[in-house]
LORODO-982234 format. One record per atom (N, C-alpha, C, O): x negated, y, z negated. Coordinates in steps of 0.001 Angstrom, whole numbers, plus 500000, padded with zeros to 6 digits. Example, Ala and Ser with C-alpha at 12.3 -4.5 7.8 and 13.67 -1.06 7.14 Angstrom:
486810494310492200/487700495500492200/486800496700492200/485764496681491535/487150497750492920/486330498940492860/487100500030492130/486591501138491961/
***
This chain:
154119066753269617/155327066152270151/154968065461271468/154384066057272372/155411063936271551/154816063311272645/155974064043273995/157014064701273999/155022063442275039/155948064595276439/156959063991276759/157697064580277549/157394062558276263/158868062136276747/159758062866275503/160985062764275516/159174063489274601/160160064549273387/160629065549274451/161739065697274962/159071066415274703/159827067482275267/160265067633276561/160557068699277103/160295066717276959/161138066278278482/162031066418278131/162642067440278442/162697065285277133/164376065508276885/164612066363276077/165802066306275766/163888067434275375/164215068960274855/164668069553275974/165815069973276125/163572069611276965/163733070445278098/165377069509279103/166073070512279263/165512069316279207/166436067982279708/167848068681278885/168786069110279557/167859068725277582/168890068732276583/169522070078276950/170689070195277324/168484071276276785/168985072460277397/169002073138278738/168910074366278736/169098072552279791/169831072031281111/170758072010281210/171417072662282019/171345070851280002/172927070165280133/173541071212279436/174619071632279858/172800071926277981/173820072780277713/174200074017279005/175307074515279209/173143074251279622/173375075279280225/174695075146281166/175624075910281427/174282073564281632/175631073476282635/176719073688281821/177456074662281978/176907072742280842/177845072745279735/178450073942279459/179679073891279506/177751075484279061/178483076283278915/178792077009280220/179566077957280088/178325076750281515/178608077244283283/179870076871283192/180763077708283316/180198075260282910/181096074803283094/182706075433282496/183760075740283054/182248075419281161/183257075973280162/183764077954280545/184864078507280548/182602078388280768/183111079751281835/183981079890282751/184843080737282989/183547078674283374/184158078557285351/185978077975284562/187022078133285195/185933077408283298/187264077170282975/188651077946282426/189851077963282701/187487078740281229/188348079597280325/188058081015281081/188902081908281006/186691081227281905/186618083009281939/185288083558281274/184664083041280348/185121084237281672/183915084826281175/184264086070279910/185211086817280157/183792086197279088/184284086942277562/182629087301277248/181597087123277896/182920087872275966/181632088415274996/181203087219274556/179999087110274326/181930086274274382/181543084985273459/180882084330274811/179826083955274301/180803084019275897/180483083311276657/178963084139276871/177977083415276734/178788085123277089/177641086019277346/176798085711276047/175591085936276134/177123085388275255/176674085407273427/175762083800273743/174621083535273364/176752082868274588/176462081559274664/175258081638275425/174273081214274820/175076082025276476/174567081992277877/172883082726276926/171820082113276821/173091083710276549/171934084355275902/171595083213274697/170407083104274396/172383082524274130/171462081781273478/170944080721274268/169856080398273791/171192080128275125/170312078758276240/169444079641276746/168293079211276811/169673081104277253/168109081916277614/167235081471276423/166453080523276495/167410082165275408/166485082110274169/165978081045273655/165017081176272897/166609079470274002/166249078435273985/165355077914274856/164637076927274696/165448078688275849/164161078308277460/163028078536276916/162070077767276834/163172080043276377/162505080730276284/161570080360275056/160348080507275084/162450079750273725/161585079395272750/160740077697272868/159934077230272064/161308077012274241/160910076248274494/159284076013275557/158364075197275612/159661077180276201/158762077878276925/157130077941276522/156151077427277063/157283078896275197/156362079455274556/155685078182273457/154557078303272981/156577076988273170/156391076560271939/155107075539273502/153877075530273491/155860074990274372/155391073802275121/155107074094276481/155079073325277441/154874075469276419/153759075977277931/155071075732279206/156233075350279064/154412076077280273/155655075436281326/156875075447281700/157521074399281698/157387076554282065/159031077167282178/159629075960282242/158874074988282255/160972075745282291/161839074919283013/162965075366284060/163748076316284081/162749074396284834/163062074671285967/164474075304286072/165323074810285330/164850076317286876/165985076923286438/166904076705286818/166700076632288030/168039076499286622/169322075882286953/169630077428287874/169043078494287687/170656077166288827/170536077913289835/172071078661289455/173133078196289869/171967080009288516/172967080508288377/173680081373288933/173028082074289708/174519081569288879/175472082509289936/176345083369289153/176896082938288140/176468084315289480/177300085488288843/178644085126288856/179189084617289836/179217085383287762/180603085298287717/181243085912288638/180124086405288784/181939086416289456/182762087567290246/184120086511290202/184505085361290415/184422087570289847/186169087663290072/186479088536291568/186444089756291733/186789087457292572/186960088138294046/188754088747294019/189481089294294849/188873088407292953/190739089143293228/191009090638292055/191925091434291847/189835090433291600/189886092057290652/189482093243292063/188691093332293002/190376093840291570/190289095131292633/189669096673291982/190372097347291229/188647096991292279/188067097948292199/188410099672293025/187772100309293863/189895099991292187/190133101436293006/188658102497293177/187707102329292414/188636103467294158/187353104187294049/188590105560294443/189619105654295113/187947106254293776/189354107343294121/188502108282295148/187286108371295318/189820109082295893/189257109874297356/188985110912297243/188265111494298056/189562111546296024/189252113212295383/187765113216295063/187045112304294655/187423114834295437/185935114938294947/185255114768293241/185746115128292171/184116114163293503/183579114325291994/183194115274291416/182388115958292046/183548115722290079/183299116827289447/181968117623289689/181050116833289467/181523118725290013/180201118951290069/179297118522289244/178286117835289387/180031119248287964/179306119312286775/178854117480286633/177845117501285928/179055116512286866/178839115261287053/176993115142287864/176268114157287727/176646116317288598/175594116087289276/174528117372288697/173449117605289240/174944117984287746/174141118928287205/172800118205287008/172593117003287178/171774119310286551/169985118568286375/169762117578287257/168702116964287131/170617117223288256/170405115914289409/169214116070290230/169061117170290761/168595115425290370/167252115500291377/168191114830292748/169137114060292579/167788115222293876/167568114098295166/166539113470295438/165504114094295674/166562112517295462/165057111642295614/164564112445296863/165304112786297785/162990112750296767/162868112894297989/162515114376298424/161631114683299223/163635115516297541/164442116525298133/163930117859297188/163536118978297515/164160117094295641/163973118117294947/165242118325293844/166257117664294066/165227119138292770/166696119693292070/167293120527292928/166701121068293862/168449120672292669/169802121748292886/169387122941291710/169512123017290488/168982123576292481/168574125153291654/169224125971292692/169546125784293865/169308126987291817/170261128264292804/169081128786293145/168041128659292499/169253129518294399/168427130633294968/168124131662294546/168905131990293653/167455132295294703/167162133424293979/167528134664294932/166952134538296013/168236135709294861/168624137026295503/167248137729295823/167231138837296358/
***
């Protein structure tokens, strides 16, 4: 494949990528949009391997929703939640021995 092919291969899936950024930033981010996004990975990627030479990466940004509110509640967490827990560093939570 001469290199002005895979220029505009590489070129082609760019635009989709914006293409489906774009269509996110409109409708929302869903399973189907994540479905999309993983296939233009897999397209880099099979483009990658077929014609050497990453392409250059479009500079993506995480979706966040800055008005979803994340409660964290003030009551304690269950113990049993930290059972077999190591502390980095520290060691397990083993009882003492009498």
């Amino acid at each position: 494949m001469p290199n002005s092919e895979i220029a505009e291969l590489r070129q082609s899936v760019q635009r989709v990528r914006k293409a489906v950024g774009a269509v996110r930033r409109r409708f929302g981010d869903s399973a189907a949009m994540r479905r999309l996004d993983n296939d233009v990975d897999r397209l880099e990627i099979d483009v990658t391997e077929s014609f050497g030479t990453p392409l250059i990466p479009c500079a993506r940004t995480p979706i966040i929703d800055r008005n979803e509110v994340v409660l964290v509640a003030d009551t304690p967490y269950d113990p049993e939640l930290w059972r077999d827990a190591d502390d980095e560093g520290i060691g397990g939570h083993r009882p003492q021995a009498c």
